[in-house]
C-alpha positions as CSV (number, residue, x, y, z in Angstrom):
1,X,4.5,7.8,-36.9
2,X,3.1,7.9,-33.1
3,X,0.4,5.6,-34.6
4,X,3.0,3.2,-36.1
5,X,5.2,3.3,-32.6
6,X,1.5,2.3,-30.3
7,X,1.2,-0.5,-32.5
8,X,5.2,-1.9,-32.3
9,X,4.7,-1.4,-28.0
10,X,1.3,-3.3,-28.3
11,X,2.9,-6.0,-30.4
12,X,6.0,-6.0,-27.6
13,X,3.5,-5.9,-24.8
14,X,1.9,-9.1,-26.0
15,X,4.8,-11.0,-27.1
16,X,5.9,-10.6,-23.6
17,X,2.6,-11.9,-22.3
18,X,2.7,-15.1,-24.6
19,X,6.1,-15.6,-23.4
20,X,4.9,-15.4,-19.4
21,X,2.5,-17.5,-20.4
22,X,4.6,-19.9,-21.9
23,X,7.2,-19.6,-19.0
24,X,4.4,-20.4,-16.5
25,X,2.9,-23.5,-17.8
26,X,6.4,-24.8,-18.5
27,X,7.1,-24.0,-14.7
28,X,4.0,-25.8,-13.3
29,X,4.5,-28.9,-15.4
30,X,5.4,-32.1,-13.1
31,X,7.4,-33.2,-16.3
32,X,9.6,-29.9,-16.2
33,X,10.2,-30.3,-12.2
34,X,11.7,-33.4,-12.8
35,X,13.4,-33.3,-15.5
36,X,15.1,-29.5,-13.9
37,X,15.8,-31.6,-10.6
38,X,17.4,-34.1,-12.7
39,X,19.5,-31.7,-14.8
40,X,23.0,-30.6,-12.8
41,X,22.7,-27.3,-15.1
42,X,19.5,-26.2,-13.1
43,X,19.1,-28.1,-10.3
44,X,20.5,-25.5,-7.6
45,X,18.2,-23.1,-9.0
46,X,14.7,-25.5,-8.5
47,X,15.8,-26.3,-5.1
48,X,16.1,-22.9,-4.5
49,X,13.2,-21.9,-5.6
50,X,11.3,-24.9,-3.8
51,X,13.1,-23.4,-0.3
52,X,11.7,-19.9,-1.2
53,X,8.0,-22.3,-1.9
54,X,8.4,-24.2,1.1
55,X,9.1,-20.8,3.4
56,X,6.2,-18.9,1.9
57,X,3.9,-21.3,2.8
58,X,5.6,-22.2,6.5
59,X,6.5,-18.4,7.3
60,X,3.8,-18.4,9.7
61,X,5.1,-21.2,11.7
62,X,8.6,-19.2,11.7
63,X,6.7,-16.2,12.8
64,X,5.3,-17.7,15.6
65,X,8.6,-19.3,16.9
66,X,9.9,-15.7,17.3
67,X,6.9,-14.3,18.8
68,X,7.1,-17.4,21.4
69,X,10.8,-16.5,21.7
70,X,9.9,-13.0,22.4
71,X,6.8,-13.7,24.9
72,X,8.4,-16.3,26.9
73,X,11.4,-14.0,27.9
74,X,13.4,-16.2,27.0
75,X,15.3,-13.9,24.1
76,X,16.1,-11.1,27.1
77,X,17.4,-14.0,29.1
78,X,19.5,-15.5,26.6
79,X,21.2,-12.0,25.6
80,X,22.6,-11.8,29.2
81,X,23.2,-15.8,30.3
82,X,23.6,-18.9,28.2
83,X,21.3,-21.3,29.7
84,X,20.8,-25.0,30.1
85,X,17.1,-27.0,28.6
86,X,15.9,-27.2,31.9
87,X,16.2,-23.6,32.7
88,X,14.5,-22.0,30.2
89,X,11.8,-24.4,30.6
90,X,11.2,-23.1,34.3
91,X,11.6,-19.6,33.4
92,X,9.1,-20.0,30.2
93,X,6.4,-21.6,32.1
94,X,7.0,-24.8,29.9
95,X,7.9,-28.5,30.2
96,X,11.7,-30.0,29.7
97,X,10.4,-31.2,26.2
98,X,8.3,-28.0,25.2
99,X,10.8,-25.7,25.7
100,X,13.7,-28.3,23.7
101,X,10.7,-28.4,20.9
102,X,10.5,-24.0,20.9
103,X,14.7,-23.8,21.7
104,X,15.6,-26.4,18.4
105,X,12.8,-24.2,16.3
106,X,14.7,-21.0,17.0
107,X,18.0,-22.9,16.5
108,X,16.8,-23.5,13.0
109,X,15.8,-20.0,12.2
110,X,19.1,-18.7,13.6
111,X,18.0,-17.6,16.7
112,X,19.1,-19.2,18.7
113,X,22.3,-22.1,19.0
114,X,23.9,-25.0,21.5
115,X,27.3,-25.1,22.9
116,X,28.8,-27.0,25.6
117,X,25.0,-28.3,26.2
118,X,23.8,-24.4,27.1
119,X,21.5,-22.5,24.9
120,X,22.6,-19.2,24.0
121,X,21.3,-16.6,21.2
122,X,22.3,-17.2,17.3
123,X,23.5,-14.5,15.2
124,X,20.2,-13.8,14.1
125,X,18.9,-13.4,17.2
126,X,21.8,-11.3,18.6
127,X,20.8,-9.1,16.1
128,X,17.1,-9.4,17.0
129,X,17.7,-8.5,20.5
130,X,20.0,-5.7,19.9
131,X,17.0,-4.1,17.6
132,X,15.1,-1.4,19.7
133,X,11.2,-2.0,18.8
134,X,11.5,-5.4,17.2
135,X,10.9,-7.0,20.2
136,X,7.5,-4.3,20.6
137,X,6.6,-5.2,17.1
138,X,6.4,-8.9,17.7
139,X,4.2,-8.7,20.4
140,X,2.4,-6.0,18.4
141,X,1.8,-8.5,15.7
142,X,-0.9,-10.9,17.8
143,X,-3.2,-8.0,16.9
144,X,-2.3,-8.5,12.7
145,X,-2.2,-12.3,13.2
146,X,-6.2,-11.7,14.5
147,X,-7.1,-10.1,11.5
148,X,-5.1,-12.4,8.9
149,X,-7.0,-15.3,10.2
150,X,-9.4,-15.1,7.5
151,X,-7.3,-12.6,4.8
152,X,-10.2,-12.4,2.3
153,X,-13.0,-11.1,4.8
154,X,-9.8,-8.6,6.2
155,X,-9.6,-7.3,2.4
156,X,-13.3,-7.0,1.5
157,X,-13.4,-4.6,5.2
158,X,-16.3,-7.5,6.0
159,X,-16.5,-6.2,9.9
160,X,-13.9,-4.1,12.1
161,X,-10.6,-5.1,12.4
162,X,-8.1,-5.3,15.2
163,X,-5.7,-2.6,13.6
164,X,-8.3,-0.6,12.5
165,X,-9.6,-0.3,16.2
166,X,-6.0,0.5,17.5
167,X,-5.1,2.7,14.5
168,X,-8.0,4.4,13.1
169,X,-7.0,8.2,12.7
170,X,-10.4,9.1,10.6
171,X,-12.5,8.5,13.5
172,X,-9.9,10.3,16.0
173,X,-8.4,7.6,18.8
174,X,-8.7,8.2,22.4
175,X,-6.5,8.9,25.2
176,X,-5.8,5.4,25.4
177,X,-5.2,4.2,21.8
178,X,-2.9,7.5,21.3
179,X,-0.9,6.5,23.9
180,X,-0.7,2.8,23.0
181,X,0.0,4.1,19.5
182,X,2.7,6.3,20.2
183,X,4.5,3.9,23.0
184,X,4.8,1.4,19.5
185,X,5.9,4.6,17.3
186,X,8.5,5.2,20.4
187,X,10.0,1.9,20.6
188,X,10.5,1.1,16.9
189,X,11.8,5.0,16.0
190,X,15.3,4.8,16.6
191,X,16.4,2.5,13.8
192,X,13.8,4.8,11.6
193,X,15.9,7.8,12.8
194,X,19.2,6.3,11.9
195,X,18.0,6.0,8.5
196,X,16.9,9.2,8.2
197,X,20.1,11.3,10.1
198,X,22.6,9.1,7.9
199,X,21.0,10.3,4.8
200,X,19.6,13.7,5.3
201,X,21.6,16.9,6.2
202,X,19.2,18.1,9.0
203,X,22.1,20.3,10.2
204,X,22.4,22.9,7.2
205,X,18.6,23.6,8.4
206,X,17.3,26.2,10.9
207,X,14.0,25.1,12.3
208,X,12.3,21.5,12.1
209,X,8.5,20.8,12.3
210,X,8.2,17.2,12.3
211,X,4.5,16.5,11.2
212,X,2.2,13.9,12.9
213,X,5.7,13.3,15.3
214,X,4.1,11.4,18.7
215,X,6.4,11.3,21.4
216,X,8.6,13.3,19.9
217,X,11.5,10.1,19.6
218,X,12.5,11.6,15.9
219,X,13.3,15.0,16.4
220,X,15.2,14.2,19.6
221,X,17.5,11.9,17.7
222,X,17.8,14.2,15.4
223,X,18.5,17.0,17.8
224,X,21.2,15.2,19.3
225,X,22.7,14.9,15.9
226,X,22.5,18.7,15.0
227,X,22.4,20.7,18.0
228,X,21.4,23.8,16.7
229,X,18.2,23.0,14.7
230,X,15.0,24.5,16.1
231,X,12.4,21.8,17.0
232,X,9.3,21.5,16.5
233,X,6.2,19.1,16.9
234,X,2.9,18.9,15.2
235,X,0.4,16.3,16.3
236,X,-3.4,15.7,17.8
237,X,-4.3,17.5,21.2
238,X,-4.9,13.6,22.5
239,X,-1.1,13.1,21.6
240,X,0.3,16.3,22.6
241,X,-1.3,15.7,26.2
242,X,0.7,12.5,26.4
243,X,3.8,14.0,25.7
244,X,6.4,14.9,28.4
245,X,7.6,18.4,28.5
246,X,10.9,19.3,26.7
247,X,12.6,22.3,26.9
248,X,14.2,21.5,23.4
249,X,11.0,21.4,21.6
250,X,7.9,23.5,20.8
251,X,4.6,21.9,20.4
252,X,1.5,22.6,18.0
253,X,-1.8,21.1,18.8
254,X,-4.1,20.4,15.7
255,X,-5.2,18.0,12.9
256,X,-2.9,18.1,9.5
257,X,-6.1,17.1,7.8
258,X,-8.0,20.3,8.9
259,X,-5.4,23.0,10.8
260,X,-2.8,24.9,8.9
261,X,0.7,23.9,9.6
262,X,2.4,26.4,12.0
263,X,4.8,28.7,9.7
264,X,8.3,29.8,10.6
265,X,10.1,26.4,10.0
266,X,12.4,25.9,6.6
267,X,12.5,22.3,7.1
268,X,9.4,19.8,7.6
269,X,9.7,15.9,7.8
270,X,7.2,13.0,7.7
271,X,8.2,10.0,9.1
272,X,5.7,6.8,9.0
273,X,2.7,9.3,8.2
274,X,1.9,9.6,4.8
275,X,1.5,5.7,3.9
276,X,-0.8,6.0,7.2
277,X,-3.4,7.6,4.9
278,X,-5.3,7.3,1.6
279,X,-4.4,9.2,-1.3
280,X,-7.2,12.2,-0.8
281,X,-6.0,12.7,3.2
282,X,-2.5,12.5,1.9
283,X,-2.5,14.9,-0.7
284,X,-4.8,17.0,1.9
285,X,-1.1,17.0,3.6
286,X,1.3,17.3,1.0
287,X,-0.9,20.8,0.5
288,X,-0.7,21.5,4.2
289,X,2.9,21.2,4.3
290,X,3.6,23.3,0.9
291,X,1.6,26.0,2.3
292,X,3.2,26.6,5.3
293,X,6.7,26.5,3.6
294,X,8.8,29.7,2.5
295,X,10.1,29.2,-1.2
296,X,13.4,26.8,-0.6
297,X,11.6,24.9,2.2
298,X,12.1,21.2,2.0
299,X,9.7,18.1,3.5
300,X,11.6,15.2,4.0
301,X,9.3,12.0,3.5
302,X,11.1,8.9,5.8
303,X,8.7,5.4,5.4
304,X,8.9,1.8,3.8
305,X,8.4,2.3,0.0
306,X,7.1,-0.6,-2.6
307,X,8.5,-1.5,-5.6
308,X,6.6,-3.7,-7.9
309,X,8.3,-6.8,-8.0
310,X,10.9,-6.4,-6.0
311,X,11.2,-6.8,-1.7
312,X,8.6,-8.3,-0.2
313,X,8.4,-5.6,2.4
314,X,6.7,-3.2,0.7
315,X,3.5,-4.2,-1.1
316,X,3.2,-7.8,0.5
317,X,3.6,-6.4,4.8
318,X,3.2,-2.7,4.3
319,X,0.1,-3.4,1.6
320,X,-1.5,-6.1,3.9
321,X,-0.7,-4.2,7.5
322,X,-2.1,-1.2,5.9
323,X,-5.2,-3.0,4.7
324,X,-6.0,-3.9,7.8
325,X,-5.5,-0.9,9.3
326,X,-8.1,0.6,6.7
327,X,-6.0,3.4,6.1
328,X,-3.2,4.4,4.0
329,X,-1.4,2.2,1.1
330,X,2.5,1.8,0.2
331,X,3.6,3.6,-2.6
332,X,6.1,3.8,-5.1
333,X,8.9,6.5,-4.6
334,X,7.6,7.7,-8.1
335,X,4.2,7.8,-6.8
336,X,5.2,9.8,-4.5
337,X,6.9,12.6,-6.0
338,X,4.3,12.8,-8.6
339,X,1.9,13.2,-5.9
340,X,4.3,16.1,-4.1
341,X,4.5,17.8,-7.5
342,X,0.7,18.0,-7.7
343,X,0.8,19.8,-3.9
344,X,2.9,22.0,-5.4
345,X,6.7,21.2,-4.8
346,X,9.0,22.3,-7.6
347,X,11.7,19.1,-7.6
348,X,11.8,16.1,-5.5
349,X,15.3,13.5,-5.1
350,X,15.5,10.4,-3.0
351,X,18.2,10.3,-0.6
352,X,20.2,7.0,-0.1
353,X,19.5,4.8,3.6
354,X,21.7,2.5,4.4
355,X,18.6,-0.2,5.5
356,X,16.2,0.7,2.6
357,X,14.2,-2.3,3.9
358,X,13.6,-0.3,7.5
359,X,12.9,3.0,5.2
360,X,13.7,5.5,2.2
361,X,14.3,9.0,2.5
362,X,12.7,11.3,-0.4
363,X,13.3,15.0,0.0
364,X,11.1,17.5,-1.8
365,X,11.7,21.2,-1.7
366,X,9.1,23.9,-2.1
């Protein structure tokens, strides 16, 4: 019988292969594209997919336009005062015609529109301004752009990269790159936060350790939204110095790789970390964390998660920002709790976000 059912899921498996196959050279033939351009059945959906072509292969260009938004001050001006052409050529540093070229760009993307001959922001980039960290991000980018010049030599690790420099937690950062690491963490929090706090119930807890937890920008948000939890704050001694003193929160110096977890806390939480680090240094954690947790202890897990197939942000940015960090991978929610089962937790449940494009909440109790 299980012999008989391996052999119907073979034969399904490669009937759906032929049929991709099939699909695929049907899709790339010239013949097809005209005759689906032609035909008013499907011709919404082939333009629609050559849009989605034609962005994939100019996103770049689009990325740019914002980081040149961004850089030039020109998005901070334009969230206070509408301005005219001229303008925001003088206060970009550009010519009359430069700045119409980067102001009609942005217009394009949405960020940024005419009236009444002024240029003021568009929706999109109301909303891009109004993002705390975005802004950071963008200019954090030049770094990535540097090491997706040439993707392929980025992939194969051929020499260092520019993230890797900034990032590297294996070989231990200084002073200088923990600060510059936590500043970014800082910026771009909040909106992490606000995921987390809208779908986890921090205040039925007592005490909090949030694990590898910088500047401490998440468990301040979260201690404004339940008072009464017990903070606390695990992260390297190079962090920790950086961190400005807080009545409101205790902090543990040590590596998560090689120190025990301070006990005494029912509730620990991992935001951004664990896709940080390859599967052997994760699990390392995963153990860390069910160690030091009583029975009935919960880690909550807050970070971009990838889906196979589905948004973009997961396997295609996280996969190739990790990559170039050269540590960490995304993973699957499913990945996930099978790894936090293996460390030892007994049941693990995602929790809803409201932007599960920012991040997904996954809590796991010991």
């Amino acid at each position: 019988m299980l012999d008989t059912r391996r052999f119907a899921q073979r034969r399904q498996h490669g009937l759906r292969l032929r049929w991709l196959l099939f699909r695929n050279r049907l899709i790339a033939s010239p013949a097809f594209q005209r005759w689906a351009l032609g035909n008013p059945l499907t011709r919404m959906k082939t333009r629609r997919h050559a849009r989605a072509l034609f962005d994939l292969t100019a996103g770049f260009v689009y990325s740019q336009v914002a980081t040149a938004l961004v850089e030039s001050g020109l998005l901070d001006v334009l969230a206070a005062e509408p301005l005219a052409t001229s303008d925001a050529a003088m206060l970009a540093g550009l010519d009359e015609a430069a700045a119409r070229t980067l102001l009609t760009a942005a217009a394009s993307l949405d960020l940024t529109e005419m009236q009444d001959g002024l240029w003021t922001l568009g929706e999109r980039g109301a909303a891009l301004a109004g993002t705390p960290g975005l802004g950071d991000m963008i200019r954090h980018h030049r770094l990535f752009y540097a090491d997706l010049a040439d993707p392929l030599a980025m992939l194969r690790r051929e020499g260092p990269t520019r993230l890797s420099s900034l990032w590297d937690y294996a070989a231990g950062a200084g002073a200088e790159e923990a600060a510059t690491y936590s500043r970014l963490m800082t910026a771009t929090q909040p909106l992490v936060a606000a995921q987390a706090i809208a779908a986890f119930p921090f205040a039925r807890h007592r005490a909090l350790l949030d694990i590898g937890g910088g500047q401490g920008a998440f468990l301040r948000a979260v201690g404004d939204a339940a008072p009464g939890l017990r903070l606390g704050l695990f992260d390297r001694p190079e962090v920790i110095a950086t961190l400005a003193p807080s009545a409101n929160i205790t902090v543990h110096a040590g590596s998560f790789l090689a120190d025990p977890l301070p006990r005494g806390y029912d509730l620990h939480t991992l935001v951004r970390v664990l896709h940080d680090h390859d599967d052997a240094a994760a699990m390392t954690l995963l153990r860390a964390s069910r160690a030091a947790l009583a029975p009935g202890g919960k880690l909550v897990i807050v970070e971009p998660m990838a889906t196979l197939g589905g948004a973009p942000e997961g396997h295609a940015y996280f996969g190739f920002y990790l990559a170039a960090m050269g540590s960490g991978r995304p993973r699957e929610m499913a990945e996930i709790k099978a790894m936090a089962a293996a460390a030892g937790f007994i049941s693990a449940k995602e929790r809803s976000t409201p932007l599960p494009l920012v991040a997904r909440c996954l809590e796991v109790r010991a």
